[in-house]
N, C-alpha and C positions, 0 to 999 in steps of 0.2 A: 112203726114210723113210716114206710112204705105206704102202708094203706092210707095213712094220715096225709101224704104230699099228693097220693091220685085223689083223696075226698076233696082236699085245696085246690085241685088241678079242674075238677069239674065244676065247682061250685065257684069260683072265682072268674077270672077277666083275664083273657087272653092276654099269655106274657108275649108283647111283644116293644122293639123298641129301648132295649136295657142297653146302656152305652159299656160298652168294657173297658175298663182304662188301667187294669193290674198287670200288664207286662210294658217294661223298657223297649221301648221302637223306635226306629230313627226318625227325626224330624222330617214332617212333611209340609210343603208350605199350604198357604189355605187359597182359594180358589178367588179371584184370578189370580195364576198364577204366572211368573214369568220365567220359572224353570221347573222342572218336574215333570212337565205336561206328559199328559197320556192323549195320542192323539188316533182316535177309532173308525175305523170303514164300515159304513154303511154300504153295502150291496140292494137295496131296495125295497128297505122293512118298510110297514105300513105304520099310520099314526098310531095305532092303539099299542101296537109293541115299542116302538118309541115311545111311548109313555112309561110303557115297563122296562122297559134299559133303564132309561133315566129314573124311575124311581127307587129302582135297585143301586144305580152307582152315578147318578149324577153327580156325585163330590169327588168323583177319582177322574172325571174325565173333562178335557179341555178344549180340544177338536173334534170336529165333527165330520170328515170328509165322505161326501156322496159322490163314490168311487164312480171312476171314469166319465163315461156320461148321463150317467142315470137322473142328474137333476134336471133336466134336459127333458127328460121323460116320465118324471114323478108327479103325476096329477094332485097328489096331495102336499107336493113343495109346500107351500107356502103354511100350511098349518105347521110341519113340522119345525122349518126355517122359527117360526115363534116360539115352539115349545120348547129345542134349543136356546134361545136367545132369555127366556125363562127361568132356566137352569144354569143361564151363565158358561152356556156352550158355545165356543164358536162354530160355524158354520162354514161350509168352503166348498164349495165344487172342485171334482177334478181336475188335473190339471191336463187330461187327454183332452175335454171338452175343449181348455181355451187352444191348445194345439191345435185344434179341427178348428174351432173360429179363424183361430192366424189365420189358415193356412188355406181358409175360403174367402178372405179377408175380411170377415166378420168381427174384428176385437172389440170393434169399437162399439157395435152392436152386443157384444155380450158383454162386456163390462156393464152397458146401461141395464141388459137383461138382470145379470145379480144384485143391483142394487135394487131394480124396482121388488126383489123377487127377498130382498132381507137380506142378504150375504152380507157379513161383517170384514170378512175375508177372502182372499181367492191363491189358487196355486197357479204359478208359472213353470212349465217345464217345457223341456225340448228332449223329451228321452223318447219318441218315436219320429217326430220331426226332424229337418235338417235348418238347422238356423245358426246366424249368425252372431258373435260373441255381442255388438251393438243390437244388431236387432233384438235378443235377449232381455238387455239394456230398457232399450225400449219401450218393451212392454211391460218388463218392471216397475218403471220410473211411472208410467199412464197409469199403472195399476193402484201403485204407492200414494197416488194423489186421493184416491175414494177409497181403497180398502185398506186393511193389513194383508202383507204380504209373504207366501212361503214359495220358498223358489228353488225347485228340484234341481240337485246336479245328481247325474248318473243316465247313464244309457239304459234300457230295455231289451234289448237287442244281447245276452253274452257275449257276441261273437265282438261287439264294438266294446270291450272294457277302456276303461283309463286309469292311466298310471296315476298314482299315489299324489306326482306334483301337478296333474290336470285336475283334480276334484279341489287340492287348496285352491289354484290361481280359479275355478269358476264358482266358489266360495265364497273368496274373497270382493269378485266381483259381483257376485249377486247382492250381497250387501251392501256395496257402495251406490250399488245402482238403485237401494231403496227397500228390500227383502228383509222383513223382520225376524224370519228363521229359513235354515239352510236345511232342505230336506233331502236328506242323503241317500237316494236309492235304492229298494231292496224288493221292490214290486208287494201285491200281495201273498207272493208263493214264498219268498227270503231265498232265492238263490241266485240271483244276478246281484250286480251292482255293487252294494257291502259285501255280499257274502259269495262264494263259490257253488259250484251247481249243487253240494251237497249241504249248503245249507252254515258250512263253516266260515266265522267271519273273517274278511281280510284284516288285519289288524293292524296292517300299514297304511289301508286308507283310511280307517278309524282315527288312528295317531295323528295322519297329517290334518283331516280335517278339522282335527280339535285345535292343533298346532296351529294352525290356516287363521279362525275365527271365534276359537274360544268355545267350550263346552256351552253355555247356554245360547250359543246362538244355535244350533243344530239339532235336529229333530231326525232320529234313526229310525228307517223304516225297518220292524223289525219283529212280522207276523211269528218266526215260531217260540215257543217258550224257552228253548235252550239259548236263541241269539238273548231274547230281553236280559237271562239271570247274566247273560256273559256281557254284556251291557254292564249291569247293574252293581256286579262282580267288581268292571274296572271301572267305571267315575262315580257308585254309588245311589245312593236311592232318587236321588233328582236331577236324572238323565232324563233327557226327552226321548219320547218314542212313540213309533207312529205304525200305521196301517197293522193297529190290535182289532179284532176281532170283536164285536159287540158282546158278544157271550163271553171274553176274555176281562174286561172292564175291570171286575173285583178284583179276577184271577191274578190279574199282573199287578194289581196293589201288594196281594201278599205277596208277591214276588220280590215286591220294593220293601219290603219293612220285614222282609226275613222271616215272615210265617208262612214258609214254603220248603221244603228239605232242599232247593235248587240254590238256595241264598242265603237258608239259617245263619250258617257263620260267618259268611260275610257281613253279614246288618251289624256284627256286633263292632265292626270296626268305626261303626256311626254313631252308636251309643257311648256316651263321654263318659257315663258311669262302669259301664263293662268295660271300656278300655284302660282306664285308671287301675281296673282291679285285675289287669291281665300285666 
């Protein structure tokens, strides 16, 4: 029998492409999606590996952030900005980039910059800057008119933390001001902002922000594997989460649907049919 499946293995057509669909998984929504998102940092891959990320897991991923400044200095922007936009990826520059514009008074010059440049999206923040809750506002609202909007609360800085009820009121306020999702601070390292220097998350700014604007408006920045499953643990498999790791893309899919030992048991609490029989 053995020899029978290597003689099939050789003389046949590469298996590839076989859909799996024999285990119970928790519901994922399908792409575009308005909760779920998987939201991933680019540090400065080239086209050709951006074609291989996305060919590998363009269906799990829904942001595209080219971390800090680097759009700024990517000779090949614009091709990739398409192959994104392809895939049904959104696209976003940093939100240090538009920090450094404010703050040379250039906004107005890069917002026209990301559109001519394909940006569907852009980040606002103020976590190495000093600005003002209007001026914020501000650049919000400018932003909100040409693109979708994600708008960072949290500082960079550990030593500047905020209390539990300053991350809801600038929550709150980023969304009024025109912010389609609230992106809640955790850098690329996960130890500022959401979480503590070692990486464990504050759980009381979690609560309040959810409390503040509601689980799908908020996008958790939330590079190491232990924050995402503790994530995924407390609001389930279509929490938003951001600054994943390209190479992480699939990884934190199983992570969401419980083909992971970090989250096995929990997925089952998502599944109508294992819960019924539990």
């Amino acid at each position: 029998m053995v020899h029978e499946l290597i003689q099939h293995s050789k003389q046949g057509s590469p298996v590839v492409g076989i859909a799996a669909n024999f285990l119970r998984l928790p519901a994922r929504g399908q792409k575009p999606r308005a909760r779920g998102l998987s939201h991933v940092l680019d540090n400065g891959i080239s086209p050709s590996e951006t074609r291989d990320r996305l060919e590998a897991a363009a269906r799990t991923i829904d942001l595209w952030k080219f971390g800090w400044g680097i759009a700024y200095l990517d000779p090949h922007l614009s091709e990739k900005v398409r192959l994104l936009t392809d895939h049904q990826v959104l696209a976003c520059p940093g939100g240090t980039l538009a920090e450094v514009a404010w703050r040379q008074g250039q906004y107005a010059a890069f917002l026209d910059w990301a559109e001519a440049a394909g940006f569907p999206a852009i980040e606002v923040s103020n976590g190495t800057v000093t600005m003002s809750r209007t001026e914020k506002d501000d650049l919000i609202g400018t932003a909100a008119e040409r693109f979708v909007v994600l708008a960072e609360v949290g500082r960079k800085d550990p030593a500047l933390e905020l209390a539990p009820e300053e991350w809801s009121t600038h929550a709150r306020a980023d969304i009024a001001a025109g912010a389609t999702w609230v992106v809640a601070e955790g850098r690329e390292s996960g130890t500022v902002g959401l979480f503590t220097p070692d990486g464990q998350a504050r759980a009381d700014v979690v609560e309040a922000i959810v409390a503040s604007i509601g689980l799908p408006r908020v996008l958790f920045e939330a590079p190491q594997r232990a924050q995402q499953a503790w994530l995924i643990r407390r609001f389930g498999p279509e929490v938003n989460l951001g600054n994943i790791a390209l190479s992480d893309a699939l990884a934190l899919e199983t992570l969401r649907l419980g083909l992971r030992a970090d989250t096995l048991d929990a997925s089952f609490a998502y599944d109508p049919t294992r819960q019924a029989e539990r």
